[in-house]
C-alpha positions, 0 to 999 in steps of 0.5 A: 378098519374100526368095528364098534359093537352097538354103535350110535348111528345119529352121526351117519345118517343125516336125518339124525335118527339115533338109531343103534347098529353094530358098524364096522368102517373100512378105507380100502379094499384090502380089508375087506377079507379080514373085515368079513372074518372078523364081524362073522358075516356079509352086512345088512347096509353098506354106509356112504354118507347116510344121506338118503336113509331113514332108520326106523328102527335098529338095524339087524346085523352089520353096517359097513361104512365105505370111506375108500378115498383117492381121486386120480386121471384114468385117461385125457387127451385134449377133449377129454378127461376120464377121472376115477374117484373112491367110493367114500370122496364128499360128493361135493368135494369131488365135483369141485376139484374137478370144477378146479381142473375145469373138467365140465360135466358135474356142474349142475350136480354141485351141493348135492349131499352124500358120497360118491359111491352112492351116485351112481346106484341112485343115480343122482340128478339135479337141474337137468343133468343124471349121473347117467349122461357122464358116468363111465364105469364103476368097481365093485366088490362081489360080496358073495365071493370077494371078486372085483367086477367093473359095471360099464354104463350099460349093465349098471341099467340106469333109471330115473333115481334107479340102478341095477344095485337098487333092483336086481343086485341090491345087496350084493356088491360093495362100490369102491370106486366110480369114473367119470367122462369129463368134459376138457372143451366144447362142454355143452352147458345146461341152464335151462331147468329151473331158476340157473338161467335166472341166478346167471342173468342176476349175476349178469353172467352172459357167457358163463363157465362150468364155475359160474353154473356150479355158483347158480345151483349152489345158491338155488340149492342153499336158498330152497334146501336146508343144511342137513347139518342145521336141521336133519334131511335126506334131501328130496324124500320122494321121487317125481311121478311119471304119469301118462299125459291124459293123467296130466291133463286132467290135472291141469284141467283143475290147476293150470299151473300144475308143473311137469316136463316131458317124460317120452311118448305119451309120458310126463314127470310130474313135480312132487313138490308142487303136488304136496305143496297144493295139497296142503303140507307145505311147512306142516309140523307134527311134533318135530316131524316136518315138511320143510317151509320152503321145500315140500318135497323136502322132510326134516327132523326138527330135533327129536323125531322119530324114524318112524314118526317121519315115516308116518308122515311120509305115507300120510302125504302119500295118501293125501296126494293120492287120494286129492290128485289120483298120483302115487309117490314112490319115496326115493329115500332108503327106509330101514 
């Protein structure tokens, strides 16, 4: 357990915004209780690896930062293998020890930043795949009374980017750990959303591995994303809007080319990335507050910005998009 009073948050947030905040950093469960004598009171934020936050002024109260670790096998036999993991593993760690094991079923997921414990309230999803369609269930410690509770797949009420921890319990739980329902054989690959099918055929992939799909989205995701160790980032800022298909198509009618998947009834989710880049703010600089050049759905700190300016920038965007094609973008990224 470490607490440090009026604490530099640049380092725990990968927007790199030198925010100021009083944190206190645990590594077990059994710390809790002393944890939550000892800064008084319940936190504001619970840190994960800070990969989809944007501070936009200095937190008020305490930030407990989750770096619980430990992966172990829960259960398997011949077809499967259910694996648990602590809260505070590298998301992308984790993936590719289970990759080393070849246990199929996080593949697509692979390069996605963050920690574990955090998948699961987003959601997380890449390429086709949700944590939804692999999670088994999760741990979490009830922060009004210090009981630990376990969510099935059912009452965590998984959304598009969405959970019950987003909405109804937001702030009322502590993730320790998140299990997951693996593949050990007869794995069903996914390689028909975005450029996967296209990075294995350049590779002359024709039966390719759960290994051979994580190296197609880690070189799609290192050419289109920047390291947000290079230039800071939350990874997609904003979500892709589900629209009703007469919305849809009365885009289309004026760009043909608009991209969309199919959504359910009557239903599609729009590209977010498309829609920002046709409106013009692909590449877009404001000071050091930024739309990525090769990812519009992608904002970045190119050294100095503000939280706020970044912001800004975001609801400029919003309204920008809004106004040229009657959509509204939710952002996914946590503001503060």
């Amino acid at each position: 357990m470490n607490i440090q009073k009026a604490a530099s948050l640049k380092s725990h947030n990968t927007f790199g915004i030198d925010a100021i905040g009083d944190l206190a950093v645990f590594q077990s469960t059994e710390e809790l209780p002393a944890l939550m004598e000892k800064t008084t009171h319940q936190p504001t934020l619970i840190l994960g690896g800070g990969s989809n936050l944007l501070f936009t002024q200095n937190p008020t109260g305490w930030l407990w930062k989750n770096e619980i670790k430990g992966i172990e096998v829960l259960d398997e036999n011949d077809d499967y293998v259910i694996v648990r993991s602590g809260a505070g593993e590298n998301w992308h760690q984790f993936v590719l020890h289970c990759l080393r094991n070849n246990w199929g079923g996080l593949e697509n997921l692979s390069l996605i930043p963050g920690k574990v414990g955090a998948s699961p309230m987003q959601n997380i999803g890449a390429y086709g795949v949700e944590i939804k369609d692999i999670f088994h269930s999760l741990q979490a410690i009830r922060i009004s009374d210090g009981i630990l509770v376990e969510f099935d797949n059912q009452s965590c009420a998984f959304g598009y980017r969405e959970s019950v921890f987003k909405r109804k319990l937001k702030d009322q739980y502590i993730i320790v750990s998140v299990s997951f329902r693996l593949s050990k054989r007869n794995h069903v690959l996914k390689t028909g959303y975005g450029d996967i099918q296209k990075e294995l055929e350049i590779a002359a992939n024709s039966e390719p591995s759960i290994q051979d799909v994580s190296r197609a989205v880690i070189a799609i995701r290192s050419t289109k994303l920047p390291d947000p160790n290079m230039l800071g980032n939350a990874g997609s800022f904003f979500k892709n809007p589900v629209v009703s298909t007469s919305i849809a198509d009365s885009i289309q009618e004026k760009h043909p080319e608009l991209v969309f998947y199919p959504a359910g009834d009557s239903a599609v989710k729009l590209a977010a990335g498309w829609l920002i880049e046709k409106a013009g703010w692909k590449g877009f600089r404001r000071n050091d507050a930024g739309v990525h050049a090769r990812q519009a759905l992608v904002l970045v700190n190119y050294g100095e910005a503000s939280g706020k300016e970044i912001w800004q920038l975001s609801e400029d965007i919003l309204l920008d998009v809004q106004a040229k094609f009657g959509v509204t973008l939710e952002r996914e990224v946590n503001i503060i």
